[in-house]
N, C-alpha and C positions, 0 to 999 in steps of 0.2 A: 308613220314613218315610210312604209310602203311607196301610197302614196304620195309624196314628197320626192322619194329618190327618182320613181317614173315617171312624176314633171317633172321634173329637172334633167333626166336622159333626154323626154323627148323635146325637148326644149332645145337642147344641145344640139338635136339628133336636127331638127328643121333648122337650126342656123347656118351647122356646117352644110348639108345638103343644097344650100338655096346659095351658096358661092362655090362650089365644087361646077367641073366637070361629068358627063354622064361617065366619062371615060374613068376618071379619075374615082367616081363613085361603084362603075363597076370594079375596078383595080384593089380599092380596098375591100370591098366584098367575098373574091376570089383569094384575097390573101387571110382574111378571116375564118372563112370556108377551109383552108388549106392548116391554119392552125386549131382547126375542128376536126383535124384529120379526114376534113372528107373529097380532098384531093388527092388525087393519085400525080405524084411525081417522080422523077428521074433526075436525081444529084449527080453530076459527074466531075471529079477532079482531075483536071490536068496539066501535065507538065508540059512547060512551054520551052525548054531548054530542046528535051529531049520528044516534043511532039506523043507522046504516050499517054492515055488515059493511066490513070493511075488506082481509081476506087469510082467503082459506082451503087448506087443506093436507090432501090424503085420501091415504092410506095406509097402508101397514104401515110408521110410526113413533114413535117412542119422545121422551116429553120429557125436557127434562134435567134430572139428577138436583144437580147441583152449581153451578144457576146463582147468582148473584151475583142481591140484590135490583133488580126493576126488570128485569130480560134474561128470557128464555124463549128457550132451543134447543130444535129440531124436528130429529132427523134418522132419515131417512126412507129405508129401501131398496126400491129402485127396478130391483135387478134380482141378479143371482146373481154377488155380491160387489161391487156396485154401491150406492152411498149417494147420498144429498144432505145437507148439514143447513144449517137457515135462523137466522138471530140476529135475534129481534126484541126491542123496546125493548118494555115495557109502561108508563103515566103512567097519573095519577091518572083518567083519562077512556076510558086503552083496555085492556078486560080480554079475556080468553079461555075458553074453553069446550071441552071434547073430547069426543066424541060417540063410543063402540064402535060401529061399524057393523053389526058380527058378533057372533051366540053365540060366545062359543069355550066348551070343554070344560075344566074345570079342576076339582081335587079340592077339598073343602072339609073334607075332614079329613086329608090328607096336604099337607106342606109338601115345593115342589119344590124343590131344589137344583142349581147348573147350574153343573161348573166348566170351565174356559175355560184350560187349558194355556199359552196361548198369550199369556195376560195374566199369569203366574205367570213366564215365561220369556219372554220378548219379544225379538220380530225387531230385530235389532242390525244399522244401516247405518252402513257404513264406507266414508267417501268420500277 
């Protein structure tokens, strides 16, 4: 079963790679990277009415990938198995911005793949 899933990732993985951009290939790498927490960024919301930053957020964290229009989640580790994450509202007046603070290192001709065990089989509490 193993191996079956990892031909078929890399199978996947040399299809899209060979019609991608390098550009495009590093872009998702760094955003990958970033929801591994191992990008350091800078969230800033601002209001555009009244030209004010309004919340800012630095870190190694990750936006959300599945927000609902109008929300934006920030969650952000903060220490070795340690999180936060923030829920904000966005309206027609207050947008966001994210800054990489850091170079990171990422290939632009190889597509990373990251699998996670432990989302495939998930910790079952029984109260």
């Amino acid at each position: 079963m193993k191996k079956l899933l990892l031909l078929a990732a890399t199978a996947a993985t040399i299809s899209l790679a060979a019609c991608s951009s390098d550009a495009n290939v590093a872009s998702r790498n760094l955003s990958q990277a970033a929801d591994q927490f191992e990008i350091v960024r800078r969230v800033v919301f601002y209001n555009g009415i009244t030209a004010d930053y309004m919340l800012t957020i630095e870190g190694r964290c990750s936006l959300g990938n599945a927000d609902d229009p109008g929300e934006l989640t920030v969650t952000c580790k903060t220490g070795d198995g340690q999180y936060k994450k923030h829920f904000l509202g966005l309206s027609d007046n207050v947008t966001y911005f994210v800054e990489q603070l850091d170079a990171a290192h990422v290939s632009a001709h190889h597509y990373r793949v990251v699998f996670k065990p432990s989302t495939i089989i998930p910790d079952i509490e029984i109260r």
